[in-house]
C-alpha positions in Angstrom: -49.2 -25.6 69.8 -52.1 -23.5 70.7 -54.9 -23.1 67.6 -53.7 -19.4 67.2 -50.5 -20.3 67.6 -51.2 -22.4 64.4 -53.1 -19.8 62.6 -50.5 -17.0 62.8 -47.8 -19.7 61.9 -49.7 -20.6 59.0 -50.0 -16.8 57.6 -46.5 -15.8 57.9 -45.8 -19.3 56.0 -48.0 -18.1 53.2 -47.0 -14.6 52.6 -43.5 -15.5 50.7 -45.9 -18.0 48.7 -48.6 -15.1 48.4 -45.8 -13.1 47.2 -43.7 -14.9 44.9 -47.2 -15.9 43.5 -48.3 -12.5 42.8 -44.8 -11.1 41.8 -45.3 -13.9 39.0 -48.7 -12.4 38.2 -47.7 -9.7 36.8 -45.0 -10.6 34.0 -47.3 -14.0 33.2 -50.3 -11.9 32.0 -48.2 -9.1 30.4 -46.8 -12.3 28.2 -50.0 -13.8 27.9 -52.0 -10.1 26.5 -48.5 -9.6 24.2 -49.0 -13.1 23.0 -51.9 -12.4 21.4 -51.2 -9.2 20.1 -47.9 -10.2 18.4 -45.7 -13.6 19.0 -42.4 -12.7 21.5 -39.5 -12.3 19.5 -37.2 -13.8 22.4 -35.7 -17.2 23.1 -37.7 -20.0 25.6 -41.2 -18.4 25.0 -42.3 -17.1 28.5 -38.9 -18.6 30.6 -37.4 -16.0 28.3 -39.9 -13.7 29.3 -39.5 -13.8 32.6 -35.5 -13.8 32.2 -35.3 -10.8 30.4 -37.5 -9.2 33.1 -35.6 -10.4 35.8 -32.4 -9.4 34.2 -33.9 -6.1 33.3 -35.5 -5.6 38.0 -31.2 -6.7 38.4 -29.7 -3.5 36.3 -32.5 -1.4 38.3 -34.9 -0.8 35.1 -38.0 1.3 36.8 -40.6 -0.3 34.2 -39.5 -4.0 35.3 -40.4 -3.3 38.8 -43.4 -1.9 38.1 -44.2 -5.0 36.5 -42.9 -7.4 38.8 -44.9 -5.2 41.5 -47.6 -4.3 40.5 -50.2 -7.3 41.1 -48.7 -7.4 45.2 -49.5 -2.9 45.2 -52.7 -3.9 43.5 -53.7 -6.2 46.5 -52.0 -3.9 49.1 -54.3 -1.1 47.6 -57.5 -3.5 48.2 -56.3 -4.3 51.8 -56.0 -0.9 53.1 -59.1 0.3 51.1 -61.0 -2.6 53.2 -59.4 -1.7 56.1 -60.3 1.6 55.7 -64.0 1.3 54.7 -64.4 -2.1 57.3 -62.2 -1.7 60.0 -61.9 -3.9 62.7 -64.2 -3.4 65.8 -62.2 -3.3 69.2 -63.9 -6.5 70.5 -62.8 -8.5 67.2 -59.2 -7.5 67.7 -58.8 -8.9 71.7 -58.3 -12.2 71.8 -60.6 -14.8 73.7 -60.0 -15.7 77.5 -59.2 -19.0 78.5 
């Protein structure tokens, strides 16, 4: 397996880690900022937490997705902003000759 080969292989490994990661994000730090604001009234402390949100994205709740989502739009929103601003030069983008 060629070195790029590896590399590409490796990022589209990552990105349901990436994901799941920053879909966790999200409800962990809402949990943690209402922790210190008030204790959670539910049961299993931030399992429960993350239950109840889960159960809440399943019946189709708009504000559960937003929550669950918005750490991964967050980092979409940097990406395309330093694409945008930085984009990639035309020579960067071909690969090398062997």
């Amino acid at each position: 397996m060629s070195d790029q080969t590896a590399s590409a292989f490796r990022r589209r490994a990552a990105l349901p880690l990436l994901l799941i990661c920053l879909v966790a994000l999200g409800p962990a730090l809402a949990f943690a900022v209402g922790s210190l604001l008030a204790p959670y009234e539910g049961d299993h402390g931030l399992a429960g937490f993350f239950g109840a949100i889960g159960a809440d994205a399943l019946r189709g709740e708009p504000v559960a997705w937003i929550l669950l989502l918005s750490p991964t739009l967050v980092v979409a929103l940097w990406w395309l902003l330093f694409r945008l601003v930085w984009p990639r030069r035309a020579s960067d983008a071909q690969s090398p000759s062997d």
